[in-house]
mmCIF file of the N, C-alpha and C atoms, coordinates in Angstrom:
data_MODEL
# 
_entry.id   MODEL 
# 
loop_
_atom_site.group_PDB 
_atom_site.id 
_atom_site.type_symbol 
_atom_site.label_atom_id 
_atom_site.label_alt_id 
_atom_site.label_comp_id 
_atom_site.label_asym_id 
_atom_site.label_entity_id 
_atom_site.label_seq_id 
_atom_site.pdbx_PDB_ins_code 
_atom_site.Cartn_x 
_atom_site.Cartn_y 
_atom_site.Cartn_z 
_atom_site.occupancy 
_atom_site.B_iso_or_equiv 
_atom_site.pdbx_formal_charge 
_atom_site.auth_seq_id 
_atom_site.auth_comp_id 
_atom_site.auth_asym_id 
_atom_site.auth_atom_id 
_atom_site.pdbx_PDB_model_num 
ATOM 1   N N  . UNK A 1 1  ? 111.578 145.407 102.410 1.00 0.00 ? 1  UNK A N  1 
ATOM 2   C CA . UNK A 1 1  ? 110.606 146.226 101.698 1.00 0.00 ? 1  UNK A CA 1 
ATOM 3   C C  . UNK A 1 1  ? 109.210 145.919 102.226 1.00 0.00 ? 1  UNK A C  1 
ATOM 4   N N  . UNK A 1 2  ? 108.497 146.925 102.376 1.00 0.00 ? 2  UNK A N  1 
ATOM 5   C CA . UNK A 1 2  ? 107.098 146.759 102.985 1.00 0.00 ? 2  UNK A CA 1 
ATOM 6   C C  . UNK A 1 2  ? 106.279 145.628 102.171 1.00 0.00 ? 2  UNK A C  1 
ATOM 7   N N  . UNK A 1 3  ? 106.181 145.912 100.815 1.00 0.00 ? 3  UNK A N  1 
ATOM 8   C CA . UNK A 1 3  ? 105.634 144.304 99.933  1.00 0.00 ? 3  UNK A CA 1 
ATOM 9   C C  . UNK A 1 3  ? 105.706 143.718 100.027 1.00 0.00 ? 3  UNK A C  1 
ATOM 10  N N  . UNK A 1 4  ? 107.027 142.883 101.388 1.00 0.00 ? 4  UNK A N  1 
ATOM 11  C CA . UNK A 1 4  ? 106.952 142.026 101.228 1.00 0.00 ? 4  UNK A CA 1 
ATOM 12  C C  . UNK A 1 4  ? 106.287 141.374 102.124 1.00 0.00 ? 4  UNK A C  1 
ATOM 13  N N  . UNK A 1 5  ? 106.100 142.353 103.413 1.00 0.00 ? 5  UNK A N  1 
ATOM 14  C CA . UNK A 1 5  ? 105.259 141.875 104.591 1.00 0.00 ? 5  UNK A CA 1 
ATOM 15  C C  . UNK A 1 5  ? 103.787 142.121 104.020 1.00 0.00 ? 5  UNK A C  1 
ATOM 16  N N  . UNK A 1 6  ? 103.191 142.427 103.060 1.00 0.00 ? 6  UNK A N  1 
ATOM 17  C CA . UNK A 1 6  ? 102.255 142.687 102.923 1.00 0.00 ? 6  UNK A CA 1 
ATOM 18  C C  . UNK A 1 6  ? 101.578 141.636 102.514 1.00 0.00 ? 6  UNK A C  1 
ATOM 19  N N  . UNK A 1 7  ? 100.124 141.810 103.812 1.00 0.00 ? 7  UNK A N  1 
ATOM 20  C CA . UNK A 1 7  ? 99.554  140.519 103.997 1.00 0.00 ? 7  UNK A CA 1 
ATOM 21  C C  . UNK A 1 7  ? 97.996  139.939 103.056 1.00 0.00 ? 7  UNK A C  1 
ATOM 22  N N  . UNK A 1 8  ? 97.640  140.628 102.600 1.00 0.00 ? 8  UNK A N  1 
ATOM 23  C CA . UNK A 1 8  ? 96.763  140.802 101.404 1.00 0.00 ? 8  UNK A CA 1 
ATOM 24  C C  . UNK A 1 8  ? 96.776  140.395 100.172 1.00 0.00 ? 8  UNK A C  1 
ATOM 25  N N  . UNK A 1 9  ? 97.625  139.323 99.727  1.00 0.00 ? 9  UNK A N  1 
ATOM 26  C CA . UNK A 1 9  ? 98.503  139.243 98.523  1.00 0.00 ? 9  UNK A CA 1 
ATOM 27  C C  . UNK A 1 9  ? 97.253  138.290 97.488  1.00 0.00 ? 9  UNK A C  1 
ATOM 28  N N  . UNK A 1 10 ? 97.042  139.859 96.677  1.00 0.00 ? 10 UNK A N  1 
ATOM 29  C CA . UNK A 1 10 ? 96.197  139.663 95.805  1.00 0.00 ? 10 UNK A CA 1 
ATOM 30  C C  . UNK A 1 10 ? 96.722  139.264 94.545  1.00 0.00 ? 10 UNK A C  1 
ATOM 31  N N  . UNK A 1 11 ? 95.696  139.866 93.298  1.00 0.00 ? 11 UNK A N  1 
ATOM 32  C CA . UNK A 1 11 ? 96.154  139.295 92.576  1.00 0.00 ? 11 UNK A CA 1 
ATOM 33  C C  . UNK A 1 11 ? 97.246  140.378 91.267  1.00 0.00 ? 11 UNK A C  1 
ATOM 34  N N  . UNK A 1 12 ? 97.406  141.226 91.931  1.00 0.00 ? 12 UNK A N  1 
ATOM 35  C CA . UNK A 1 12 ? 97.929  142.854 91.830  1.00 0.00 ? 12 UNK A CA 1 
ATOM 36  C C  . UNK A 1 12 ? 98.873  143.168 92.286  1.00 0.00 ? 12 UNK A C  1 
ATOM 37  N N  . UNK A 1 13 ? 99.384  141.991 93.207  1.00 0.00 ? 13 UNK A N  1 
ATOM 38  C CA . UNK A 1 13 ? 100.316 143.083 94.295  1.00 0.00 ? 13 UNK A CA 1 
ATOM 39  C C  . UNK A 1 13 ? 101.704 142.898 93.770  1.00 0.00 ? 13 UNK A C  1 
ATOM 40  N N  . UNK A 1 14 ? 101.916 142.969 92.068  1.00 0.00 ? 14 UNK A N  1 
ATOM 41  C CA . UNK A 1 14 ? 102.851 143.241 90.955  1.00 0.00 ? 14 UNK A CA 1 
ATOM 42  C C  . UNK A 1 14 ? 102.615 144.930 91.102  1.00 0.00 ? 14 UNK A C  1 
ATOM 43  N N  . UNK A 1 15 ? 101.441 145.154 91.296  1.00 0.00 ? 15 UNK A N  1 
ATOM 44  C CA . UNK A 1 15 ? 101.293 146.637 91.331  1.00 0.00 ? 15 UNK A CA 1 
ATOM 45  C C  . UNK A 1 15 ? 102.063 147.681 92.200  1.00 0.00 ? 15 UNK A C  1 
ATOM 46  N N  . UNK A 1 16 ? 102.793 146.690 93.220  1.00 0.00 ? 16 UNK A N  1 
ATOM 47  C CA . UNK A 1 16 ? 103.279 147.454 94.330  1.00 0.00 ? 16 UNK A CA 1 
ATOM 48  C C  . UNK A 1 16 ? 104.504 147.890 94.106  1.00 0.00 ? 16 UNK A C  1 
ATOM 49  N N  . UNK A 1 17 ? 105.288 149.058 94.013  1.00 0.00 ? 17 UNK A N  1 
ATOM 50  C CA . UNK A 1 17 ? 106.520 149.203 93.404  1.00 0.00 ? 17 UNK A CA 1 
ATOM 51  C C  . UNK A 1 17 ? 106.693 150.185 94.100  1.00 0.00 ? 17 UNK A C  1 
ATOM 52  N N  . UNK A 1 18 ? 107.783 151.323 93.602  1.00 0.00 ? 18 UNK A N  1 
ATOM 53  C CA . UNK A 1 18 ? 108.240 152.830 94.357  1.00 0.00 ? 18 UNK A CA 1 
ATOM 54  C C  . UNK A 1 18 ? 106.909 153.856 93.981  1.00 0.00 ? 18 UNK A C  1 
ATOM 55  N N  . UNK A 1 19 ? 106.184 153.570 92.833  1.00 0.00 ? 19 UNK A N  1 
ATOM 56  C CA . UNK A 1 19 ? 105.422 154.738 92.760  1.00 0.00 ? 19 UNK A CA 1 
ATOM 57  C C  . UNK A 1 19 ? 104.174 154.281 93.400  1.00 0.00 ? 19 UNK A C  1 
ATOM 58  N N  . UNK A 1 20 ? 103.536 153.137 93.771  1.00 0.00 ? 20 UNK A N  1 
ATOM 59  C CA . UNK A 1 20 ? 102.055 153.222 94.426  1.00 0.00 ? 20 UNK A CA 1 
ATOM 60  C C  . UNK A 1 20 ? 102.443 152.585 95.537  1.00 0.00 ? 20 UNK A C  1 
ATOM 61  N N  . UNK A 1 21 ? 103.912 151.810 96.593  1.00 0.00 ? 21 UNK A N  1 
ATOM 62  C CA . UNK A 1 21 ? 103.720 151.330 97.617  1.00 0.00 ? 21 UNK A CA 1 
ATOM 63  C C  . UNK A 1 21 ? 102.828 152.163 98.771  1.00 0.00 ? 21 UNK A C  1 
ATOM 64  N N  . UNK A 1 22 ? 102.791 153.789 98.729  1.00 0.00 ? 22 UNK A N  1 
ATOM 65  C CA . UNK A 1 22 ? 102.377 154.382 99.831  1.00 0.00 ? 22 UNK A CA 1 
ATOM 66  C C  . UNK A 1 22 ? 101.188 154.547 99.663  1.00 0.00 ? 22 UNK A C  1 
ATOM 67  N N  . UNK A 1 23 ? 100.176 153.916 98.735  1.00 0.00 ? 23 UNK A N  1 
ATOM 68  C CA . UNK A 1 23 ? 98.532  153.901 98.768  1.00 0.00 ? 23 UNK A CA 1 
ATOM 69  C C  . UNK A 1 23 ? 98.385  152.977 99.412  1.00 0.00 ? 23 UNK A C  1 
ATOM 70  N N  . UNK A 1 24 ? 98.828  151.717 99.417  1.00 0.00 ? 24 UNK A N  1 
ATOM 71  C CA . UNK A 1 24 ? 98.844  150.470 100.004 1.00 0.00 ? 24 UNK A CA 1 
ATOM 72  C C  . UNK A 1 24 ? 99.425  150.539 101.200 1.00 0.00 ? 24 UNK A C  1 
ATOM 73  N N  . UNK A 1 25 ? 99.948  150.988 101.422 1.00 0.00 ? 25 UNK A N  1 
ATOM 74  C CA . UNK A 1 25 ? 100.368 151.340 103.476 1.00 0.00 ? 25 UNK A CA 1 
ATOM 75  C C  . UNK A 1 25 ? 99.692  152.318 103.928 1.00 0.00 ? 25 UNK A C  1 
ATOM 76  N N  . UNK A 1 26 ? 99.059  153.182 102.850 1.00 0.00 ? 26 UNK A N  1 
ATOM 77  C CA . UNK A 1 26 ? 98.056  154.188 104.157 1.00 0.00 ? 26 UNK A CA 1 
ATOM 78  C C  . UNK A 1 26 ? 96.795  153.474 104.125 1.00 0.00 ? 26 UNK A C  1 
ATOM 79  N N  . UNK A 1 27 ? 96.615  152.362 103.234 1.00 0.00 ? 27 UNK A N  1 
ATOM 80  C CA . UNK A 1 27 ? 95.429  151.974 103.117 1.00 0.00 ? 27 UNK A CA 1 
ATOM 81  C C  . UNK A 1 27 ? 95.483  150.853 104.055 1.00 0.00 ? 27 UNK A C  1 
ATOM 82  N N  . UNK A 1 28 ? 96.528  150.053 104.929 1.00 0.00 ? 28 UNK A N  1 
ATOM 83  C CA . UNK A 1 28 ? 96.820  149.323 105.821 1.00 0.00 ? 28 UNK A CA 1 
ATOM 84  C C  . UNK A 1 28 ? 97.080  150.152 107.256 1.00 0.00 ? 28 UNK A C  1 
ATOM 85  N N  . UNK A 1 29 ? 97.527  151.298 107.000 1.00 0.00 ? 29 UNK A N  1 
ATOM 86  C CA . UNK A 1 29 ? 97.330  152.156 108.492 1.00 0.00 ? 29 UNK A CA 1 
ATOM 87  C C  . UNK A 1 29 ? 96.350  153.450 108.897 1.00 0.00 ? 29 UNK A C  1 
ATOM 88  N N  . UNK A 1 30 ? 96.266  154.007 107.942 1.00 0.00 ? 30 UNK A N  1 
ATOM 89  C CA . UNK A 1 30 ? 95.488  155.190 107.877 1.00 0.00 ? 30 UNK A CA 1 
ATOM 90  C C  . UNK A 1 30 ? 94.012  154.363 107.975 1.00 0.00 ? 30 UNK A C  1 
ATOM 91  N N  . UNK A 1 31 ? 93.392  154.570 109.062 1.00 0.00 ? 31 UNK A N  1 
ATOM 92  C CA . UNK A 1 31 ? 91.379  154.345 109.125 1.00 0.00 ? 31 UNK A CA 1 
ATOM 93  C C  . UNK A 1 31 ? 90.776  155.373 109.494 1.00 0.00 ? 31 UNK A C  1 
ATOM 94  N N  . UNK A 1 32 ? 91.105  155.794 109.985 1.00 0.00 ? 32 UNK A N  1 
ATOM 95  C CA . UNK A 1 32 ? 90.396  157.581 109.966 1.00 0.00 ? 32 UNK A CA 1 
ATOM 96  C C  . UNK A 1 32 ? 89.848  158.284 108.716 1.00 0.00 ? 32 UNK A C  1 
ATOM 97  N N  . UNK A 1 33 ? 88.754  158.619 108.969 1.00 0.00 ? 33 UNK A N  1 
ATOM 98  C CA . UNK A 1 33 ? 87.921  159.541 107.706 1.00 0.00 ? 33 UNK A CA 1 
ATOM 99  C C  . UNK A 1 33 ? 89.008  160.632 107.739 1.00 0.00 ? 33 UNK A C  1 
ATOM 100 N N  . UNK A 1 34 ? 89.633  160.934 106.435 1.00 0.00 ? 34 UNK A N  1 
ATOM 101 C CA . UNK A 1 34 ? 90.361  161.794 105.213 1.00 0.00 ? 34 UNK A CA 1 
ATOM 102 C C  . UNK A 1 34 ? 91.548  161.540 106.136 1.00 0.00 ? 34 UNK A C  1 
ATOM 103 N N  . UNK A 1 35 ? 92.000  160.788 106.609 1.00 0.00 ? 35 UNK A N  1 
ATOM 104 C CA . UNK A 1 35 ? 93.591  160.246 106.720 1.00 0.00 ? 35 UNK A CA 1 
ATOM 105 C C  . UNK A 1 35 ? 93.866  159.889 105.922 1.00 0.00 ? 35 UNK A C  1 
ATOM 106 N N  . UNK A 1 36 ? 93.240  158.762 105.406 1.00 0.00 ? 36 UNK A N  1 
ATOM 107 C CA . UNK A 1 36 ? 93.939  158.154 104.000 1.00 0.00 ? 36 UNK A CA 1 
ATOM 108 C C  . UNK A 1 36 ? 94.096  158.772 102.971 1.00 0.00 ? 36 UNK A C  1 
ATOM 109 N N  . UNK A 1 37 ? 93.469  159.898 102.152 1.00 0.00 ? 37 UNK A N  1 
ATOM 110 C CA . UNK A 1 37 ? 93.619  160.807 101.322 1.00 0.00 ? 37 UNK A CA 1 
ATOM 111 C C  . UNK A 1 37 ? 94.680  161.878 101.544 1.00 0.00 ? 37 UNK A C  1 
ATOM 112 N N  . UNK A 1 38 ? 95.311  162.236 102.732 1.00 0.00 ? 38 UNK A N  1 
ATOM 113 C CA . UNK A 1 38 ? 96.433  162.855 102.805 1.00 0.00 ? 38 UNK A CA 1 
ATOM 114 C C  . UNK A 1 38 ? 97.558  162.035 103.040 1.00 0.00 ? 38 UNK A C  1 
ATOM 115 N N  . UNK A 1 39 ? 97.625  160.629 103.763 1.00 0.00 ? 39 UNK A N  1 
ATOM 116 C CA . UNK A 1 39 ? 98.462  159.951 103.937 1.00 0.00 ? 39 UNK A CA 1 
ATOM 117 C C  . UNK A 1 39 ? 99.215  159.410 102.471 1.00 0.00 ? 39 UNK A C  1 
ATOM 118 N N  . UNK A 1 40 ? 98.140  159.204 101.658 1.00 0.00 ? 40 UNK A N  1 
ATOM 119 C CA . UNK A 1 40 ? 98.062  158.754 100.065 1.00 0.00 ? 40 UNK A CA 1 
ATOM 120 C C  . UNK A 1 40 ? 98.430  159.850 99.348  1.00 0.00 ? 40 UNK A C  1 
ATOM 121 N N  . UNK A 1 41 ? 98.171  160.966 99.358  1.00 0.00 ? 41 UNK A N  1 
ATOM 122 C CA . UNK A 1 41 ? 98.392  161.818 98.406  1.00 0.00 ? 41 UNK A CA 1 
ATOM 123 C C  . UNK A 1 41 ? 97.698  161.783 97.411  1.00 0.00 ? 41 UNK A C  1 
ATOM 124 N N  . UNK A 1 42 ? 96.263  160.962 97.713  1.00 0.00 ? 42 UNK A N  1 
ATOM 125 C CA . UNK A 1 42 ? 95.418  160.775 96.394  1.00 0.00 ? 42 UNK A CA 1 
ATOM 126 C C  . UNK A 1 42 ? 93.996  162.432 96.680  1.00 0.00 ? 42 UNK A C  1 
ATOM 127 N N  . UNK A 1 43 ? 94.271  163.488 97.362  1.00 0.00 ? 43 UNK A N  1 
ATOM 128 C CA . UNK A 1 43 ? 93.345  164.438 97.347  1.00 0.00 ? 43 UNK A CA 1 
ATOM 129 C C  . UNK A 1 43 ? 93.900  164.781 96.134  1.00 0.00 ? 43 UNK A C  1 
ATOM 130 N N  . UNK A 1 44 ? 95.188  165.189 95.311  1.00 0.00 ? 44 UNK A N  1 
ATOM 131 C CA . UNK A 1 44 ? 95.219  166.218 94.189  1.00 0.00 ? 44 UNK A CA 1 
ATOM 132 C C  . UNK A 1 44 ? 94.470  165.062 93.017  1.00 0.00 ? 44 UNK A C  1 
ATOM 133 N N  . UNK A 1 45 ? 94.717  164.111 92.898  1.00 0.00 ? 45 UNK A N  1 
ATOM 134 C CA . UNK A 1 45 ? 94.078  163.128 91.342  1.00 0.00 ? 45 UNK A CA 1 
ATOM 135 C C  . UNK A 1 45 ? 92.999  163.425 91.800  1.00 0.00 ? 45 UNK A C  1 
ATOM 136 N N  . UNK A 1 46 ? 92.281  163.536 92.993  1.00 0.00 ? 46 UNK A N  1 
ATOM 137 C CA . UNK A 1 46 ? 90.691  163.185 92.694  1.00 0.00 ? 46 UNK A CA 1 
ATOM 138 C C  . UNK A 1 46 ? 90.146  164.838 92.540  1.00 0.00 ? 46 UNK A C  1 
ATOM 139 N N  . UNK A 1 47 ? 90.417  165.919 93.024  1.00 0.00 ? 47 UNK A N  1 
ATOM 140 C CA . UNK A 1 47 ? 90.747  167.026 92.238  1.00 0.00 ? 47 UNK A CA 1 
ATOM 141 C C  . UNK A 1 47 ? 90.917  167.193 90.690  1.00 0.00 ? 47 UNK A C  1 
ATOM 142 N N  . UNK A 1 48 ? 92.125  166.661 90.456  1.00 0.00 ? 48 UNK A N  1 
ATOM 143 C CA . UNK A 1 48 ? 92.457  166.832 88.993  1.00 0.00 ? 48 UNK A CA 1 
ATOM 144 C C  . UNK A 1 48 ? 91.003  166.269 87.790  1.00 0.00 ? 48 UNK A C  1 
ATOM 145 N N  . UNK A 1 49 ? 90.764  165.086 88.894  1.00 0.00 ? 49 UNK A N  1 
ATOM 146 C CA . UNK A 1 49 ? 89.423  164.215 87.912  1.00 0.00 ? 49 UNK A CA 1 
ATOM 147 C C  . UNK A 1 49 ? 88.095  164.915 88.049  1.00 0.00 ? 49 UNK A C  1 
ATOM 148 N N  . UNK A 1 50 ? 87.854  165.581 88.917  1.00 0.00 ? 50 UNK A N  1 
ATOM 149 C CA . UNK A 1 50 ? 86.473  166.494 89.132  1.00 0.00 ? 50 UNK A CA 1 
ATOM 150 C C  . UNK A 1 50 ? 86.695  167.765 88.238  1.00 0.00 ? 50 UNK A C  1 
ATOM 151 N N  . UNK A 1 51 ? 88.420  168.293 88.313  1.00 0.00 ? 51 UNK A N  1 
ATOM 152 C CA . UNK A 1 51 ? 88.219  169.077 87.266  1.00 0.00 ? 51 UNK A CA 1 
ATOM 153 C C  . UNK A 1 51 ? 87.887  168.623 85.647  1.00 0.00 ? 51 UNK A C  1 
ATOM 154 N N  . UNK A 1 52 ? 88.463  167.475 85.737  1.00 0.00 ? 52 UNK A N  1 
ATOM 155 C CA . UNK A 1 52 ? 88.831  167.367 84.194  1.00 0.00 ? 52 UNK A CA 1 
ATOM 156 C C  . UNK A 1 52 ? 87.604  166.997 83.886  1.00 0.00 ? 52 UNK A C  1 
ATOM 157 N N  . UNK A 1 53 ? 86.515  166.415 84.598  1.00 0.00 ? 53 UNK A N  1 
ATOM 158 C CA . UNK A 1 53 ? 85.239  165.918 84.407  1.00 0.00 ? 53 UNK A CA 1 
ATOM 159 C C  . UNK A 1 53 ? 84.356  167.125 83.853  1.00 0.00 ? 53 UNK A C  1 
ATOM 160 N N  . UNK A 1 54 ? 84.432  168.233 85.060  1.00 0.00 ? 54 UNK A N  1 
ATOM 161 C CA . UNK A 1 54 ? 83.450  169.741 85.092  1.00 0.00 ? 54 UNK A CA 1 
ATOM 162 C C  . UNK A 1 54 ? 84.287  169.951 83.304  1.00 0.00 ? 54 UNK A C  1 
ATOM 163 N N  . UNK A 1 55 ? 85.268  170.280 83.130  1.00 0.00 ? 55 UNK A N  1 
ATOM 164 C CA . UNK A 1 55 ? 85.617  170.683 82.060  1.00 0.00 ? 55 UNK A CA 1 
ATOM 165 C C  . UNK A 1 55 ? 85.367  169.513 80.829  1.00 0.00 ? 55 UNK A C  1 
ATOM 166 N N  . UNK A 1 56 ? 84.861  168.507 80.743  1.00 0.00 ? 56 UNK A N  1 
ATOM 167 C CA . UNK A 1 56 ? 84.679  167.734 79.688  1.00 0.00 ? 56 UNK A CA 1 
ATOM 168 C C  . UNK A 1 56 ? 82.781  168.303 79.676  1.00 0.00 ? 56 UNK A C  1 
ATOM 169 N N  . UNK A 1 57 ? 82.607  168.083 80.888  1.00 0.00 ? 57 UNK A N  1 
ATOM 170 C CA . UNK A 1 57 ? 80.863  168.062 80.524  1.00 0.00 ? 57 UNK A CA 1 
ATOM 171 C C  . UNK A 1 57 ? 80.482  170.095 79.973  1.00 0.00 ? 57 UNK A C  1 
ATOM 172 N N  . UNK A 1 58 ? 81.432  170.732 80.615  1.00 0.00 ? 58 UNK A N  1 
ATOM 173 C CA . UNK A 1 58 ? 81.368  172.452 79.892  1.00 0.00 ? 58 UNK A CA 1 
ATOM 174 C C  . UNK A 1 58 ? 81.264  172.256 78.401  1.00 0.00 ? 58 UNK A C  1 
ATOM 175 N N  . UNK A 1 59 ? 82.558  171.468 77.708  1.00 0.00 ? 59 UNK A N  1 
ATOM 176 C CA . UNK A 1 59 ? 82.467  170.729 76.362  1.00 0.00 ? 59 UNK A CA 1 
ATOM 177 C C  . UNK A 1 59 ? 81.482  170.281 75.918  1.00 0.00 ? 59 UNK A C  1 
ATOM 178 N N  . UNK A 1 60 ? 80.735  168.946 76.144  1.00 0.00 ? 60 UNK A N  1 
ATOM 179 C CA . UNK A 1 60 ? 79.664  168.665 75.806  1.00 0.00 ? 60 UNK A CA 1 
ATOM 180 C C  . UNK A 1 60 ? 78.423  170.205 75.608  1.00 0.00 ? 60 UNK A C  1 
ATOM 181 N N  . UNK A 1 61 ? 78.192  170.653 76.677  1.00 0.00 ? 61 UNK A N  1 
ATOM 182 C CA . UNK A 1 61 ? 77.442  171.130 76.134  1.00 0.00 ? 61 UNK A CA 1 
ATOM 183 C C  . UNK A 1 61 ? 77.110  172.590 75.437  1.00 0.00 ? 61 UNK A C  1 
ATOM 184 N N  . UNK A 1 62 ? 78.619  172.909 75.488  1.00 0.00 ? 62 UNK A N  1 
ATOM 185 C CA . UNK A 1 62 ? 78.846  173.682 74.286  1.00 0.00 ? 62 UNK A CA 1 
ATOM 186 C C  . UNK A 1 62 ? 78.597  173.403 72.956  1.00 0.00 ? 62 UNK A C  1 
ATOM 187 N N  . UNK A 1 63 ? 79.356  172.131 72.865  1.00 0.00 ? 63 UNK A N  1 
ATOM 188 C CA . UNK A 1 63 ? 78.834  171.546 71.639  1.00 0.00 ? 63 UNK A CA 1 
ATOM 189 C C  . UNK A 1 63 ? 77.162  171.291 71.488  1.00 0.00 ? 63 UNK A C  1 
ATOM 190 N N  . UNK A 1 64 ? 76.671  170.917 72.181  1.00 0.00 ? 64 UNK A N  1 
ATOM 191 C CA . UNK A 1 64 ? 75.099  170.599 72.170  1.00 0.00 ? 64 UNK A CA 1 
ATOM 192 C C  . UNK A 1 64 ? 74.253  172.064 71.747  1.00 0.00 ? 64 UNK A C  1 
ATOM 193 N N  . UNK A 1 65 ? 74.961  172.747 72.546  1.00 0.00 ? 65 UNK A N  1 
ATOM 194 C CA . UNK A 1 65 ? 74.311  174.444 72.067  1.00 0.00 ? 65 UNK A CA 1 
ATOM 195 C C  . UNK A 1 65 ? 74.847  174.472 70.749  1.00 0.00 ? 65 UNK A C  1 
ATOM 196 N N  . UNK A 1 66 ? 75.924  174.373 70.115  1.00 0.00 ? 66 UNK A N  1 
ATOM 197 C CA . UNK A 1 66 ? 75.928  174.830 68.663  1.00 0.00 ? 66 UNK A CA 1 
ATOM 198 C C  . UNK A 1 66 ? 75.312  174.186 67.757  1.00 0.00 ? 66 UNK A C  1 
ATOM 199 N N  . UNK A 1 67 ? 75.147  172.796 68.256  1.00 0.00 ? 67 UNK A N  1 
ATOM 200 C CA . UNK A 1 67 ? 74.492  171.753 67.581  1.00 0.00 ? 67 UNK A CA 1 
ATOM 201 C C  . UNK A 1 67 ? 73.117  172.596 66.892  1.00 0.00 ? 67 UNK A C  1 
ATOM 202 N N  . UNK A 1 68 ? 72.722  172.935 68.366  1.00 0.00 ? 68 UNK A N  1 
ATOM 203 C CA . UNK A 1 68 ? 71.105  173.460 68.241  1.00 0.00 ? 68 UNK A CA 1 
ATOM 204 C C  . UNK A 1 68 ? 71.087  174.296 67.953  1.00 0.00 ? 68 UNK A C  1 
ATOM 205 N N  . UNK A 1 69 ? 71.635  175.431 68.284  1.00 0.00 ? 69 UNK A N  1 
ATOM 206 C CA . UNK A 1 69 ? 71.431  176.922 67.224  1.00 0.00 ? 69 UNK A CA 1 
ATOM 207 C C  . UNK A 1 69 ? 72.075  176.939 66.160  1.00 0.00 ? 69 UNK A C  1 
ATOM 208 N N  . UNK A 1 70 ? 72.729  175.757 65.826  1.00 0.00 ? 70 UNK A N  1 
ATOM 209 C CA . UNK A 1 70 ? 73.148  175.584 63.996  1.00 0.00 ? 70 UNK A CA 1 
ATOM 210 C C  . UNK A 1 70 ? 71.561  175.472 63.433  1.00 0.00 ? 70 UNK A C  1 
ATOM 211 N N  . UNK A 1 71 ? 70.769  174.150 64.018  1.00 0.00 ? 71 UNK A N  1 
ATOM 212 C CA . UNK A 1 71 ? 69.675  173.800 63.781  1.00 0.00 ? 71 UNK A CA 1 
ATOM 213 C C  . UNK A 1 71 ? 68.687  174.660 63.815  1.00 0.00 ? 71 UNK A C  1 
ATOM 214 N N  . UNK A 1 72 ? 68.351  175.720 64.378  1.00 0.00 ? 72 UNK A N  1 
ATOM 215 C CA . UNK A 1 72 ? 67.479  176.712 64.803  1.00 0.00 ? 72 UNK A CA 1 
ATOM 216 C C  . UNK A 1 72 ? 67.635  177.710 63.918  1.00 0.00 ? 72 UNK A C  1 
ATOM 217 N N  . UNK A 1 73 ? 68.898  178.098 63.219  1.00 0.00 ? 73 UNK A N  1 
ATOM 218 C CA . UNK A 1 73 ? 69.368  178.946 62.241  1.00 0.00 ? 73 UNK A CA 1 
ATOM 219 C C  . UNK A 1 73 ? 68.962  178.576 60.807  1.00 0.00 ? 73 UNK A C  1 
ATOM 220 N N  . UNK A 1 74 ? 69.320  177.460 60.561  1.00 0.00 ? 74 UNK A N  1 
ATOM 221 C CA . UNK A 1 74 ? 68.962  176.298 59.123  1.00 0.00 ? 74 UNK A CA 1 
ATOM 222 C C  . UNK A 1 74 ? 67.537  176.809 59.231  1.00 0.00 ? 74 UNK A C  1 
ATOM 223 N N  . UNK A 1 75 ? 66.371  176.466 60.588  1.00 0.00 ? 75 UNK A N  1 
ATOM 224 C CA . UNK A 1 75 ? 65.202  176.181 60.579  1.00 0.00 ? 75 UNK A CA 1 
ATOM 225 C C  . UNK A 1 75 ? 64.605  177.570 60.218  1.00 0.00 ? 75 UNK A C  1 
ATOM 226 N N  . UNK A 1 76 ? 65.118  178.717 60.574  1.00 0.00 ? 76 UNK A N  1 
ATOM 227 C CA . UNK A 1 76 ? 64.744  179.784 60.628  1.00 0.00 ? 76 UNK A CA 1 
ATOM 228 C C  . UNK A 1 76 ? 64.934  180.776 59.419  1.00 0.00 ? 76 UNK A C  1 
ATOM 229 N N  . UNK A 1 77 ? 65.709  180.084 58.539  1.00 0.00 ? 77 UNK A N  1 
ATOM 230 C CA . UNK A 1 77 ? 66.049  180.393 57.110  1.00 0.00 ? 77 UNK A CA 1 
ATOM 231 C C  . UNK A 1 77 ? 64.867  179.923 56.563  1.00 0.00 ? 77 UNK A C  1 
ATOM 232 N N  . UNK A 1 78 ? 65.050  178.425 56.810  1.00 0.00 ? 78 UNK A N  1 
ATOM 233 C CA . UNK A 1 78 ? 64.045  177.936 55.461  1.00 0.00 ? 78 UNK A CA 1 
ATOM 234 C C  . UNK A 1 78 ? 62.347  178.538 55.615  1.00 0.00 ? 78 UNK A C  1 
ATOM 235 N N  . UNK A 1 79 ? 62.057  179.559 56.654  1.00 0.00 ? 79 UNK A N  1 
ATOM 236 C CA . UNK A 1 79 ? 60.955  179.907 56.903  1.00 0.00 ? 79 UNK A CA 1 
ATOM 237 C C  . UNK A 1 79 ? 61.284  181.224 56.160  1.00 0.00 ? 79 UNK A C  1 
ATOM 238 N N  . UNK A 1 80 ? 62.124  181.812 56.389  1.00 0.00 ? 80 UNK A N  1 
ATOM 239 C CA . UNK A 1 80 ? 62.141  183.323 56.218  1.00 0.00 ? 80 UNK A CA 1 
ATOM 240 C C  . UNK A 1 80 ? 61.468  183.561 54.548  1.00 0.00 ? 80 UNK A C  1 
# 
């Protein structure tokens, strides 16, 4: 098994199993700019996280707008 030749032996490398051994071997062979991200298969998570990010901060400030035109509404009563 490749773990076991693996020469880096941190304090993690419990981490190394069937589902993440191939981050850790492209990250030992792949040195080329965006080799390692296809060798890894880590382009779709960091995708998935830019989406899920754009779509948390859309949230925020949706909420921040209702916040404020709740507030702007209240304010605009108590004048009327």
């Amino acid at each position: 098994m490749w773990a076991e030749r693996y020469t880096a032996w941190g304090w993690r490398i419990d981490d190394i199993d069937e589902t993440t051994w191939r981050v850790y071997w492209c990250a030992q062979t792949e040195q080329s700019g965006g080799a390692f991200e296809q060798c890894a298969g880590t382009t779709k998570r960091v995708t998935a996280f830019i989406i899920a990010a754009v779509a948390l901060a859309v949230c925020i400030v949706v909420a921040i707008g209702a916040i404020v035109w709740s507030l702007v509404r209240r304010r605009s009563r108590r004048f009327a």
